[in-house]
MARDOKOL-567183 format. One record per residue: residue in one letter; x, z, y of N, C-alpha, C, CB in turn. Coordinates in nm, 4 decimals. Atoms other than C-alpha are relative to their C-alpha. Glycine has a CB too. Layout:
N
   resn        npx        npz        npy       capx       capz       capy        cpx        cpz        cpy       cbpx       cbpz       cbpy
      a          X          Z          Y          X          Z          Y          X          Z          Y          X          Z          Y
...
//
This chain:
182
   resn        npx        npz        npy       capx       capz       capy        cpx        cpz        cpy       cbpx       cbpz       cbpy
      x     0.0836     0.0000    -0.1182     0.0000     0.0000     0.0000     0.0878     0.0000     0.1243    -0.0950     0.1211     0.0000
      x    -0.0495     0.0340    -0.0594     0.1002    -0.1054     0.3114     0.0160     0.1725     0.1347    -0.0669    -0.1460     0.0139
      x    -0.0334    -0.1069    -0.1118     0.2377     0.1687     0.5945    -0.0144    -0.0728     0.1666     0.1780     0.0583    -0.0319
      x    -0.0196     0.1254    -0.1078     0.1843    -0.1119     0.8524    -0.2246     0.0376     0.0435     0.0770    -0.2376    -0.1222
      x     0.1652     0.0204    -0.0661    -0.1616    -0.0768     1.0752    -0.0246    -0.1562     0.0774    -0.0295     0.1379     0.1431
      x     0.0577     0.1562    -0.0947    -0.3345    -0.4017     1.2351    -0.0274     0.1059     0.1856    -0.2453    -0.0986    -0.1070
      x     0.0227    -0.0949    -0.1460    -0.2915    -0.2372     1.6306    -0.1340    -0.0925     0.0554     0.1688    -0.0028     0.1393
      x     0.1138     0.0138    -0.0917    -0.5920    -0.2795     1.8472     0.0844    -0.0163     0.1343    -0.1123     0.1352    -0.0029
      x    -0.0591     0.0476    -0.0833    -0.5720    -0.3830     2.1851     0.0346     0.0777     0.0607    -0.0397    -0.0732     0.0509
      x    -0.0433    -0.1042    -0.0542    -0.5334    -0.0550     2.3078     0.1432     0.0526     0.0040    -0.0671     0.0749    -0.0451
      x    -0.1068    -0.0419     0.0126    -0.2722     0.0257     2.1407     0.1495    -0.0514     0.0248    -0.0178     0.0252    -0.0891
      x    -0.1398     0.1118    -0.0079     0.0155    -0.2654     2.2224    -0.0046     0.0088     0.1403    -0.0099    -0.1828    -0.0672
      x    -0.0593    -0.0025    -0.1819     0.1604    -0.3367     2.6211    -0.1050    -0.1028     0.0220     0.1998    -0.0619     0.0576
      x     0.0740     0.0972    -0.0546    -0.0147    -0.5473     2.8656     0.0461    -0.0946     0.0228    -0.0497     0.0204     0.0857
      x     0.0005     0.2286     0.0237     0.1322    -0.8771     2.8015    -0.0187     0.0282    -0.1531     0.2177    -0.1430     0.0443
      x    -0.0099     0.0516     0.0652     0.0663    -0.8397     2.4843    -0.1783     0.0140    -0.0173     0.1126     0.0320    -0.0805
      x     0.1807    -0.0654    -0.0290    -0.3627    -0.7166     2.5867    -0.0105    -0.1153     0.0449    -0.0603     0.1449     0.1176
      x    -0.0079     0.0993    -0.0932    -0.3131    -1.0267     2.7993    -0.0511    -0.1311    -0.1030     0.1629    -0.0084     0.0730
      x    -0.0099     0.0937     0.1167    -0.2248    -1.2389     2.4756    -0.1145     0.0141    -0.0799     0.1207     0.0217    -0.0849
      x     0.0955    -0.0376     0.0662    -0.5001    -1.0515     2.2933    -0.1633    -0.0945     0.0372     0.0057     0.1561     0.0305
      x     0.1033     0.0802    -0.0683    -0.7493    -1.1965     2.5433    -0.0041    -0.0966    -0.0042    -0.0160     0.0024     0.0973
      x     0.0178     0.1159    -0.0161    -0.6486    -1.5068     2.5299    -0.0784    -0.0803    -0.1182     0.1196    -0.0421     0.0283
      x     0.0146     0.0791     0.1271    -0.6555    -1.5493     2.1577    -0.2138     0.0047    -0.0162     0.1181     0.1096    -0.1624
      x     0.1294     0.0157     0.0651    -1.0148    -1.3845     2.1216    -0.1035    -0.0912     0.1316    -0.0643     0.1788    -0.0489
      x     0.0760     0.1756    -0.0839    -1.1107    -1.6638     2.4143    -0.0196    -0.1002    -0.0889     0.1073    -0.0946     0.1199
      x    -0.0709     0.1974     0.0785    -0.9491    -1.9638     2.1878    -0.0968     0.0078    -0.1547     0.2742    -0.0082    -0.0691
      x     0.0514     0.0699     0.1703    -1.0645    -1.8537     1.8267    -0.1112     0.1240    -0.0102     0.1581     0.0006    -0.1736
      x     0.0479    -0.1193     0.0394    -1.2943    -1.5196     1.8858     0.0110     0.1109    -0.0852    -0.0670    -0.0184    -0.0150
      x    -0.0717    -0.1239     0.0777    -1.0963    -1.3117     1.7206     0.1309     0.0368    -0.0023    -0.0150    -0.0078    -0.1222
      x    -0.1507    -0.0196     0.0207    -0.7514    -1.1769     1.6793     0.0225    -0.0302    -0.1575     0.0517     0.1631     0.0442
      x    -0.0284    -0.0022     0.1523    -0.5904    -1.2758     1.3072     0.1188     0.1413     0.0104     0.0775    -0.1823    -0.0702
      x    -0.0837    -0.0928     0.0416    -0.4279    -0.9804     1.1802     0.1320     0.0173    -0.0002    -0.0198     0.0115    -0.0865
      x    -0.1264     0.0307     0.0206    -0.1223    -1.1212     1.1391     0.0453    -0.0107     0.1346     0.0220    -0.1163    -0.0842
      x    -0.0787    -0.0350    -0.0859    -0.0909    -1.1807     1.5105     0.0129     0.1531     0.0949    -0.0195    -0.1001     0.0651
      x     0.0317    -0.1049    -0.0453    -0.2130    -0.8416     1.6096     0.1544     0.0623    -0.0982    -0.1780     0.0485    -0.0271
      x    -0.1003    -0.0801     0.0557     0.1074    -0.7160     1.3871     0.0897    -0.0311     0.0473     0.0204     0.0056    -0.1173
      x    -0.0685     0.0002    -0.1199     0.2914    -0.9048     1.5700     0.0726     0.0882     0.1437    -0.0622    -0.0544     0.0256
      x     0.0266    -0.0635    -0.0980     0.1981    -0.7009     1.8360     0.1076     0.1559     0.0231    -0.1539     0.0167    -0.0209
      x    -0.0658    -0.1167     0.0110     0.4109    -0.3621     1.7296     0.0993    -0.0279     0.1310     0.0708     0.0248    -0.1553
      x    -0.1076     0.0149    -0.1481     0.6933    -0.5667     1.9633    -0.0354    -0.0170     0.1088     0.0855    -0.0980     0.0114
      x     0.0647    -0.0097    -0.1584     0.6833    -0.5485     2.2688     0.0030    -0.1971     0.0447     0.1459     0.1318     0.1399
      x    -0.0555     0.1513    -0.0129     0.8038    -0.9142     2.2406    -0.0728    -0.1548    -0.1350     0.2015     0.0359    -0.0340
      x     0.0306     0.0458     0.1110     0.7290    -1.0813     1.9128    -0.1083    -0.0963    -0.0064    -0.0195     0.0950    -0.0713
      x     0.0909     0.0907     0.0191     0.3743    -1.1925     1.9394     0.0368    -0.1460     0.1097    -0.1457     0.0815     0.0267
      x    -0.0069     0.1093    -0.0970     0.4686    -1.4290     2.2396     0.1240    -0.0740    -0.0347     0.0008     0.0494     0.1497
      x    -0.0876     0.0218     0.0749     0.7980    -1.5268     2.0971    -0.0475    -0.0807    -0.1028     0.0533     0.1044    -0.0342
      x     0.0649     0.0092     0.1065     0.5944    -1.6286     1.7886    -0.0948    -0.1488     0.0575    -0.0810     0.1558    -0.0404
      x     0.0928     0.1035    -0.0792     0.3299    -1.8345     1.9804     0.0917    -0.1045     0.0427    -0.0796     0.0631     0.1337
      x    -0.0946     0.1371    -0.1194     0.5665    -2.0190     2.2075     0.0396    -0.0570    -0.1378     0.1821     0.0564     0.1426
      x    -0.0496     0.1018     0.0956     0.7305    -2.1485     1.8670    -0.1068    -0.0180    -0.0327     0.0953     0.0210    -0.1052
      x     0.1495     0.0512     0.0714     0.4133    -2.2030     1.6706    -0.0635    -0.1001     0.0775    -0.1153     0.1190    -0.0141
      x     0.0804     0.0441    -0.0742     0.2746    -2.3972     1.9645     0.0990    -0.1144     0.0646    -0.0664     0.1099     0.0864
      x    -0.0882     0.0523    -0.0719     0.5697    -2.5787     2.0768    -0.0200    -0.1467    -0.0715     0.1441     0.0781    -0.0020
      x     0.0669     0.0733     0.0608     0.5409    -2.9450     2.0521     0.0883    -0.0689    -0.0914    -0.0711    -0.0713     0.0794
      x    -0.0551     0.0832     0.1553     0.6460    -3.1891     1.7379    -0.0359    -0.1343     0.0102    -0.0758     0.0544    -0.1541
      x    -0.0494     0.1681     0.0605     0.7079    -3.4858     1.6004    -0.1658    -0.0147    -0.0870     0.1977    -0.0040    -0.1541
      x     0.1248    -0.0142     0.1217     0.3981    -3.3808     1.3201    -0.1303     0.0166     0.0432     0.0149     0.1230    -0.0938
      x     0.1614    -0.0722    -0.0365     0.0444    -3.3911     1.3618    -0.0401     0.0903    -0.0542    -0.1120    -0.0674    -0.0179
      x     0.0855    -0.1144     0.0265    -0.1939    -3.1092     1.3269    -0.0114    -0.0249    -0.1982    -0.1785    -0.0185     0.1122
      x     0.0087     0.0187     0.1556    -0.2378    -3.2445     0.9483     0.0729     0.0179    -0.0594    -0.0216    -0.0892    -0.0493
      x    -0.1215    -0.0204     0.0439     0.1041    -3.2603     0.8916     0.0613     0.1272     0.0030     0.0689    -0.0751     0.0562
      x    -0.0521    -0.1759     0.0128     0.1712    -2.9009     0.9997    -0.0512     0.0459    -0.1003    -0.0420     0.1095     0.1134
      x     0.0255    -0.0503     0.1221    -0.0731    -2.7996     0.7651     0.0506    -0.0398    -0.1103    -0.1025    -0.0023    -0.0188
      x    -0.0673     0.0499     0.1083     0.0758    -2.9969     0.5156     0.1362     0.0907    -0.0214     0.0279    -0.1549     0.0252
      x    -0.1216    -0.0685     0.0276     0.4091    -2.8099     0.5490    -0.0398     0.0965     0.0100     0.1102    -0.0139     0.0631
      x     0.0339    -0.1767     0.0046     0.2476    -2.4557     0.6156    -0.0580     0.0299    -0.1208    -0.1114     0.0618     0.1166
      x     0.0757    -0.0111     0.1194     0.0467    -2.5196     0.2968     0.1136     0.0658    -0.1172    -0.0664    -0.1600    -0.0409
      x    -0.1287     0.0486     0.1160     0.3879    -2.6137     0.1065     0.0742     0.1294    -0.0141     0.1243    -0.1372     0.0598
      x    -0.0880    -0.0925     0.0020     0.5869    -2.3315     0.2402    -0.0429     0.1693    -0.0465     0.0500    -0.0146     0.1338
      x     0.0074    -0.1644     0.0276     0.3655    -2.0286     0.2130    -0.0390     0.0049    -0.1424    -0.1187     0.0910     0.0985
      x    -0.0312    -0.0210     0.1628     0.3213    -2.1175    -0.1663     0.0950     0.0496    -0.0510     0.0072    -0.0958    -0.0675
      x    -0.1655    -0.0535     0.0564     0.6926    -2.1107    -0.2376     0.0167     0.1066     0.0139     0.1244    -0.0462     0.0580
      x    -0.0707    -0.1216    -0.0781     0.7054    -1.7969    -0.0295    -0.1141     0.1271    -0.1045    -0.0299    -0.0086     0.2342
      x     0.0976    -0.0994     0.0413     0.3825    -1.6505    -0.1883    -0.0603     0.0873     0.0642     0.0353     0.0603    -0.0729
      x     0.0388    -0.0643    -0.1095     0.2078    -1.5202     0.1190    -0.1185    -0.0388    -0.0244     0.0576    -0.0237     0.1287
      x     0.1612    -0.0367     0.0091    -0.1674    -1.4568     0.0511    -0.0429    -0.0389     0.1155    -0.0457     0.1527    -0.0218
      x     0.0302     0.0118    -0.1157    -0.2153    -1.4281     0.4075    -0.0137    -0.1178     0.0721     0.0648     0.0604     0.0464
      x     0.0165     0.1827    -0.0458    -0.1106    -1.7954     0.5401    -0.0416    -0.0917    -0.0812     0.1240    -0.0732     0.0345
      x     0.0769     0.0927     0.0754    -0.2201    -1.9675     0.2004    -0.1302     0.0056     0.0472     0.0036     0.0227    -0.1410
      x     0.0990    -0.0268    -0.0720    -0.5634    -1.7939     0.3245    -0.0458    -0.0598     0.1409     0.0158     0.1096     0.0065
      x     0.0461     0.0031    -0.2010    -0.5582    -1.8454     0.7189     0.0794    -0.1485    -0.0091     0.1050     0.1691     0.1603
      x    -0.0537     0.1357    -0.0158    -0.3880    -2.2352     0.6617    -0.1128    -0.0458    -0.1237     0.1935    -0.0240    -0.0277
      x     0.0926     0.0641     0.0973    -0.6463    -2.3194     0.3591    -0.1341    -0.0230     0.1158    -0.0364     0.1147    -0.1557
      x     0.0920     0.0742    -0.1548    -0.9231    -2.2867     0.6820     0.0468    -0.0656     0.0954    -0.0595     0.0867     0.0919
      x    -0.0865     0.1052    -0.0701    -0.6981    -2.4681     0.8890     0.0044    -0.1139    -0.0473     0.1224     0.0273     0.0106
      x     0.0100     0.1215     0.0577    -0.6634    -2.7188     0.6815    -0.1043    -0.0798    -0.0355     0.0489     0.0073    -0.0829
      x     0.1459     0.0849     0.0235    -1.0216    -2.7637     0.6227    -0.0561    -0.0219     0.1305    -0.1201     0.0823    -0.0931
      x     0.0140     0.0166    -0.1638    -1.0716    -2.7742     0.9877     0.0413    -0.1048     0.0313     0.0668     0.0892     0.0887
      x    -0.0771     0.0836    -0.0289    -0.8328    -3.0350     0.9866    -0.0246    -0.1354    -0.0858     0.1216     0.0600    -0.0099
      x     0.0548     0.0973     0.0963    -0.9980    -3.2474     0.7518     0.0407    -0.0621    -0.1586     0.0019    -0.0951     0.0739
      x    -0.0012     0.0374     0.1723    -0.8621    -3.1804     0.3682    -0.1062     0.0562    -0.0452     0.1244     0.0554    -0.0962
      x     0.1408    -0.0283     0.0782    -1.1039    -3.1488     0.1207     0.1129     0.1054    -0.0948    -0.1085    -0.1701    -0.0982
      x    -0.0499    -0.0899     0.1109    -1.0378    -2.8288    -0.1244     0.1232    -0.0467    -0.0888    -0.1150     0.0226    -0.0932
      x    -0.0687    -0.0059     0.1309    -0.8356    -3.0006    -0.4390     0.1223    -0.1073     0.1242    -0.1046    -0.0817    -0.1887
      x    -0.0827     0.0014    -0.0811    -0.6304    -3.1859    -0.1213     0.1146     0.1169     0.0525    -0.0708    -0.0352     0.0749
      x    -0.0787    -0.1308    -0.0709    -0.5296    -2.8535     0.0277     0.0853     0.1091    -0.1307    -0.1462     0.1104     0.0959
      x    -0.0621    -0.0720     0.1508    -0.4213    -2.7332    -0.3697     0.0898    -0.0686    -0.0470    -0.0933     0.0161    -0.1228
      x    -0.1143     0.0721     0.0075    -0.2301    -3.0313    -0.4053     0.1607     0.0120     0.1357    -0.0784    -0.1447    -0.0021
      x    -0.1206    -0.0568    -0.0985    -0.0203    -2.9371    -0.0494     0.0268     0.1616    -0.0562    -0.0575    -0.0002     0.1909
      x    -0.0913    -0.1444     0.1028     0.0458    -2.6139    -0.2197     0.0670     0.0340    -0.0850    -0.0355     0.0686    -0.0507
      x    -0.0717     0.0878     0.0785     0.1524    -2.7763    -0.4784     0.1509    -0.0258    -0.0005    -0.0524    -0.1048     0.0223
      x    -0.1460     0.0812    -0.0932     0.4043    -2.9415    -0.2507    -0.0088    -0.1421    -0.0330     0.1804     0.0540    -0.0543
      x    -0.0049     0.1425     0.0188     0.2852    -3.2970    -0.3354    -0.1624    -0.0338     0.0443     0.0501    -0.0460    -0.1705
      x     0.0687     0.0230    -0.0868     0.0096    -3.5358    -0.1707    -0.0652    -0.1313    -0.0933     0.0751    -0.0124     0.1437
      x     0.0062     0.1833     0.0595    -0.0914    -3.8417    -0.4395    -0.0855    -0.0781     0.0570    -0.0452    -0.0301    -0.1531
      x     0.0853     0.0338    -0.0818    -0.3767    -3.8615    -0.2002     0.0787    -0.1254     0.1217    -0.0550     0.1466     0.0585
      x    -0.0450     0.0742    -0.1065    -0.1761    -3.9995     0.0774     0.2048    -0.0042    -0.0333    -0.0681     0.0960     0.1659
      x    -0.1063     0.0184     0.0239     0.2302    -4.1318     0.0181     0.1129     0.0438     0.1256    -0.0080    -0.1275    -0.0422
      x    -0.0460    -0.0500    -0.1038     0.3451    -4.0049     0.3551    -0.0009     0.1607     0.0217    -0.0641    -0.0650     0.0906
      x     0.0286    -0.1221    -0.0225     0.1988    -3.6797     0.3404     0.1038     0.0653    -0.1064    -0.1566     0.0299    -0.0144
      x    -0.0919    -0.0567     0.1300     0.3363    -3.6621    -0.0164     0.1434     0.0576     0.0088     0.0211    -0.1124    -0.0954
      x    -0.0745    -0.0291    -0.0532     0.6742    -3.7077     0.0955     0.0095     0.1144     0.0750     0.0145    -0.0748     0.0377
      x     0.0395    -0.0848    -0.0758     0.6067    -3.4698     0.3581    -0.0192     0.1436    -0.0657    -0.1080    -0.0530     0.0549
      x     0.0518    -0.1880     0.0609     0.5209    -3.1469     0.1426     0.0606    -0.0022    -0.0982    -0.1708     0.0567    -0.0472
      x    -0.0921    -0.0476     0.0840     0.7721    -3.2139    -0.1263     0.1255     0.0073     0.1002     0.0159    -0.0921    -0.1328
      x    -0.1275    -0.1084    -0.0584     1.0435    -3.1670     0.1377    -0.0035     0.1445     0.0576     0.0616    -0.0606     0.1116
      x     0.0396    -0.1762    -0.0649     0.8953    -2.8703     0.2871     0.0058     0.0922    -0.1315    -0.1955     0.0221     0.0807
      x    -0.0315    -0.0524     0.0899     0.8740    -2.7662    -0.0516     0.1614     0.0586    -0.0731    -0.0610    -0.0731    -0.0501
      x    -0.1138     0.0521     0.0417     1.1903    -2.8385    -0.1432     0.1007     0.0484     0.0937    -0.0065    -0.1424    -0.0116
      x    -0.0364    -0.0516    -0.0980     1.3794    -2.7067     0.1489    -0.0332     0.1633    -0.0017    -0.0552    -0.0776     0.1013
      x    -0.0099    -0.1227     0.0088     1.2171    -2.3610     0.1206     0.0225     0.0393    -0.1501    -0.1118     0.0559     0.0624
      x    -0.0813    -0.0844     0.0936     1.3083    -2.3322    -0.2411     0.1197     0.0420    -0.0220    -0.0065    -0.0296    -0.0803
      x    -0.1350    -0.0086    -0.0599     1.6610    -2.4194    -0.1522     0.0572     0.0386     0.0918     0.0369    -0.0682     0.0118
      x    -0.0078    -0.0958    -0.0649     1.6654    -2.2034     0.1101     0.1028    -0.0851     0.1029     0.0384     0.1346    -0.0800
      x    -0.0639     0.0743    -0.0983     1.7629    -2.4626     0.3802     0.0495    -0.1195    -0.0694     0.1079     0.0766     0.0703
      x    -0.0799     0.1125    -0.0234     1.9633    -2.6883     0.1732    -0.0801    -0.1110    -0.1073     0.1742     0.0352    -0.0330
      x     0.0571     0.1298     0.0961     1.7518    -3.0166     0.0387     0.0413    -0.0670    -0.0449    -0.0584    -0.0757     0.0233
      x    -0.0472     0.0799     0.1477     1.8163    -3.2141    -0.2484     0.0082    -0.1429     0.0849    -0.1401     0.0015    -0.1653
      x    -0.0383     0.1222    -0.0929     1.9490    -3.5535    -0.0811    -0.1271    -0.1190     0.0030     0.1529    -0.0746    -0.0658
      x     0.1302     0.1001    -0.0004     1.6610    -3.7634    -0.2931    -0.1098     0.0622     0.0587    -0.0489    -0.0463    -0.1427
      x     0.0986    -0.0633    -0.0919     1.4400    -3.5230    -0.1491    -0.0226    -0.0872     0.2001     0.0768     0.1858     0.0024
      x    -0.0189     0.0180    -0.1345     1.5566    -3.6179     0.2285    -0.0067    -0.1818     0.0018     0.1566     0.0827     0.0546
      x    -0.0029     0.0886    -0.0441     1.6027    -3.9718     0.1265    -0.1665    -0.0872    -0.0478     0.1388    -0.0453    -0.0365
      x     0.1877    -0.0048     0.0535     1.1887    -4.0011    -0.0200    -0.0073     0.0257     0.1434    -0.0907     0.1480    -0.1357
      x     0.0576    -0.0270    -0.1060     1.1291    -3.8540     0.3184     0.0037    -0.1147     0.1256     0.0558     0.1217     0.0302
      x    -0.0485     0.0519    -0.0896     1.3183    -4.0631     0.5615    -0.0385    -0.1896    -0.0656     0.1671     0.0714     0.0211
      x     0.0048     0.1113     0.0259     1.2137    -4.3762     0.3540    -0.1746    -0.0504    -0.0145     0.0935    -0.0101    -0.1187
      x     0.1574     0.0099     0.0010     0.8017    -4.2890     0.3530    -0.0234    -0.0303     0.2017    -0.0886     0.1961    -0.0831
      x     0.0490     0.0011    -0.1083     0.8141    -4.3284     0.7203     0.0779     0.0650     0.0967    -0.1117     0.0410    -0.0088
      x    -0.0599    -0.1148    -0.0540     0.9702    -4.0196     0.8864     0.1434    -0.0749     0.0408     0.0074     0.1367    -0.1135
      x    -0.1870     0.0446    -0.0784     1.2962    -4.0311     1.1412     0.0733     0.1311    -0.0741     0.0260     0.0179     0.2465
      x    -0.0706    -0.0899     0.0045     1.5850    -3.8104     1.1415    -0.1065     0.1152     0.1061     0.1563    -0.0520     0.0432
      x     0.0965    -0.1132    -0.0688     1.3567    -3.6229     1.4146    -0.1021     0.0848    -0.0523    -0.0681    -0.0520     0.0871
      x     0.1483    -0.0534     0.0683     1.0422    -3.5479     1.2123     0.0886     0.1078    -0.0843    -0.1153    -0.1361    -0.1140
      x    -0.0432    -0.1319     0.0839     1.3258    -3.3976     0.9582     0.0560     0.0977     0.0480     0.0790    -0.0174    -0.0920
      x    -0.0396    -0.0995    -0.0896     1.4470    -3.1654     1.2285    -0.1197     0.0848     0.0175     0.0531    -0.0560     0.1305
      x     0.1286    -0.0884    -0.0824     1.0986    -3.0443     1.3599    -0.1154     0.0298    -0.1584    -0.1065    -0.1399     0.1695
      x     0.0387    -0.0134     0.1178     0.9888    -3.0491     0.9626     0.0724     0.1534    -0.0131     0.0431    -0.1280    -0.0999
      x    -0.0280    -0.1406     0.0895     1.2579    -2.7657     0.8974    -0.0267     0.1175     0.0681     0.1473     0.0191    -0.0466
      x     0.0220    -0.1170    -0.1268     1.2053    -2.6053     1.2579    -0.2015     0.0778    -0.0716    -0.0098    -0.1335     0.2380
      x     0.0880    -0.0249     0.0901     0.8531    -2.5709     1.0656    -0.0298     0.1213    -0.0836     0.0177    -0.0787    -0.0639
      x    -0.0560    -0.0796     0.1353     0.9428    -2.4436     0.7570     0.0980     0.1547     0.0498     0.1239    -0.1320    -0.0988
      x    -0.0211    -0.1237    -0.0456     1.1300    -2.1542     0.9608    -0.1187     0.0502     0.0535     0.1015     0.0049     0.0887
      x     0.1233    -0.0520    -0.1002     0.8000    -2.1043     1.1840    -0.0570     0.1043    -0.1574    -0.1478    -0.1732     0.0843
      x     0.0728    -0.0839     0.0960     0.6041    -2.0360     0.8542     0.0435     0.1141    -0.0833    -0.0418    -0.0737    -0.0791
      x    -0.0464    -0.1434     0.0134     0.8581    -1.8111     0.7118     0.0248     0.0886     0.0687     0.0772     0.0131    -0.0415
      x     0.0031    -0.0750    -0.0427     0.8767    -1.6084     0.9505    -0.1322     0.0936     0.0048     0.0485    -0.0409     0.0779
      x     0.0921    -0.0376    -0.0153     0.4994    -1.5703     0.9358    -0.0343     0.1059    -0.1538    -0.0768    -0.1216     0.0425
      x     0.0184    -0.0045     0.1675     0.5251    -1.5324     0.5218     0.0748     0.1332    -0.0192     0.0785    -0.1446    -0.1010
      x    -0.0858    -0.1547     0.0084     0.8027    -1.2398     0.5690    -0.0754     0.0721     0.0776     0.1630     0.0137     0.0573
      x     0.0411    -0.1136    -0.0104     0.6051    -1.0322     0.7922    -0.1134     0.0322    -0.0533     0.0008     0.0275     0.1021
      x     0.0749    -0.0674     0.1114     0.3024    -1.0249     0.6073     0.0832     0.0139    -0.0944    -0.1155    -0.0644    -0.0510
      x    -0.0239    -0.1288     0.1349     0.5104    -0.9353     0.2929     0.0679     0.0827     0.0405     0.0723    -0.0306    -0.1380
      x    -0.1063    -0.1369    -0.0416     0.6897    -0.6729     0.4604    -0.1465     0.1116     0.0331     0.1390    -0.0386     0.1918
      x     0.1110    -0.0918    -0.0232     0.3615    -0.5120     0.6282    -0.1303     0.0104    -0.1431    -0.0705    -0.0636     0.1534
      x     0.0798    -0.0181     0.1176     0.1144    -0.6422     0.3668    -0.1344     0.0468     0.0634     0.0662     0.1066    -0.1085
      x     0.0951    -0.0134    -0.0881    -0.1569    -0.6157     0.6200    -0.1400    -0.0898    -0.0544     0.0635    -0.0457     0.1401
      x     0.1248     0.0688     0.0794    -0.5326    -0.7256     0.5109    -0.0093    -0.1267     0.0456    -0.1428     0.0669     0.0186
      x     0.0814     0.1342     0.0107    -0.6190    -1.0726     0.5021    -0.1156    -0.0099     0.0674    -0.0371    -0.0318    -0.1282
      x     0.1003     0.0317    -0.0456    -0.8589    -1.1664     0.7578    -0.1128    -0.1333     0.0097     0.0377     0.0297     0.0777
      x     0.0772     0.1354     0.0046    -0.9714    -1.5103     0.6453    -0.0894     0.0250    -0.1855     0.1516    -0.1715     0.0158
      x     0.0612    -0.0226     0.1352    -1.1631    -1.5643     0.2958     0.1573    -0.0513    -0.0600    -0.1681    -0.1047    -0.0467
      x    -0.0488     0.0329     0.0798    -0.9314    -1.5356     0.0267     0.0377    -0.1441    -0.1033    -0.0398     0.0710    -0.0232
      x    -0.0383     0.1004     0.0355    -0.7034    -1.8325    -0.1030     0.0319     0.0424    -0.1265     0.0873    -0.0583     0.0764
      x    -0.0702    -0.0261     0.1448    -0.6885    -1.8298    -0.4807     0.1157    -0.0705    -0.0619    -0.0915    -0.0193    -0.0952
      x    -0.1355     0.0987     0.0150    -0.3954    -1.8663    -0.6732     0.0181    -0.0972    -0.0837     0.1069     0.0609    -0.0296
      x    -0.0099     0.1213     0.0513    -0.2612    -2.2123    -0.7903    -0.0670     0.0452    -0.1674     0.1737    -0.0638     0.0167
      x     0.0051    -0.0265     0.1727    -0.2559    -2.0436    -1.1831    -0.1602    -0.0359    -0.0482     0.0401     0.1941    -0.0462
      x     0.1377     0.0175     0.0321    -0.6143    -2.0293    -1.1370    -0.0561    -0.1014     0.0214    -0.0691     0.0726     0.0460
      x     0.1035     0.1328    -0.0612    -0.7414    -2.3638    -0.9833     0.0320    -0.1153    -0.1354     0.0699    -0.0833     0.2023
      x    -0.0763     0.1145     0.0574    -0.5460    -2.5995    -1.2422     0.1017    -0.0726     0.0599    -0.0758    -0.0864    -0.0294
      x    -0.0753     0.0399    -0.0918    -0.3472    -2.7242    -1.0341     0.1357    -0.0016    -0.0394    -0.0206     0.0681     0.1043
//
């Protein structure tokens, strides 16, 4: 059990009450995960500014790599809160199980696309060359594979502090691959 609380807005500084406001403007709610954020005095905004910063990847494509990475990583939390994202974003269910996967047979770009993200966070930075050269040959520059791994850090960072706090899950529960077939 986790020793980690979800702070209220009370309880964090006023840039980060500031941030609080903004979010439950944008999505009517705070996610848990950024409210834990919140302990720093710094962190949640730090966090945002990368998460938000812009890319090479569309909105589909992020999910595609956030899908990929918080599998490998095994984070309940972002498989959860990126499985509604992703359906927001227009995959259908056994789509969003195949980017978890880390592969796309749906689409040959995407595919590419979520076996390097895959592939990259199992190797812990360093990708398998046919990996990079599948990527760079579906479409993708040397740029996309820069702002692909800048990515793949964003989401681990998100994937380590839920497993460090272990804080509740505020989206509906993402089940795991073992169970779907997949």
């Amino acid at each position: 059990m986790s020793t980690f609380n979800v702070p209220t807005r009370e309880e964090v500084n006023t840039s980060n009450q500031a941030i609080f406001d903004n979010l439950n403007k944008a999505l009517g709610f705070v996610p848990n995960l950024y409210a834990t954020y919140a302990h720093s005095e710094t962190a949640l905004e730090n966090y945002l500014n990368l998460a938000n910063a812009k890319t090479s990847l569309s909105a589909k494509e992020k999910e595609a790599v956030n899908l990929a990475v918080s599998e490998v990583n095994g984070c309940i939390y972002c498989l959860s809160a990126h499985t509604a994202i992703g359906k927001m974003n227009g995959f259908t269910d056994e789509q969003i199980l195949e980017l978890r996967a880390g592969h796309a047979s749906f689409d040959t770009k995407l595919d590419a696309l979520a076996k390097l993200a895959k592939n990259v966070t199992e190797n812990r930075g360093k990708a398998d060359q046919e990996v990079i050269n599948n990527f760079l040959s579906s479409g993708y520059n040397k740029g996309s594979l820069i702002d692909t791994i800048v990515l793949v850090g964003d989401k681990t960072i998100s994937n380590y502090v839920h497993g460090t706090t272990q804080i509740p899950v505020d989206f509906p529960v993402a089940q795991p691959l073992e169970t779907t077939g997949v």
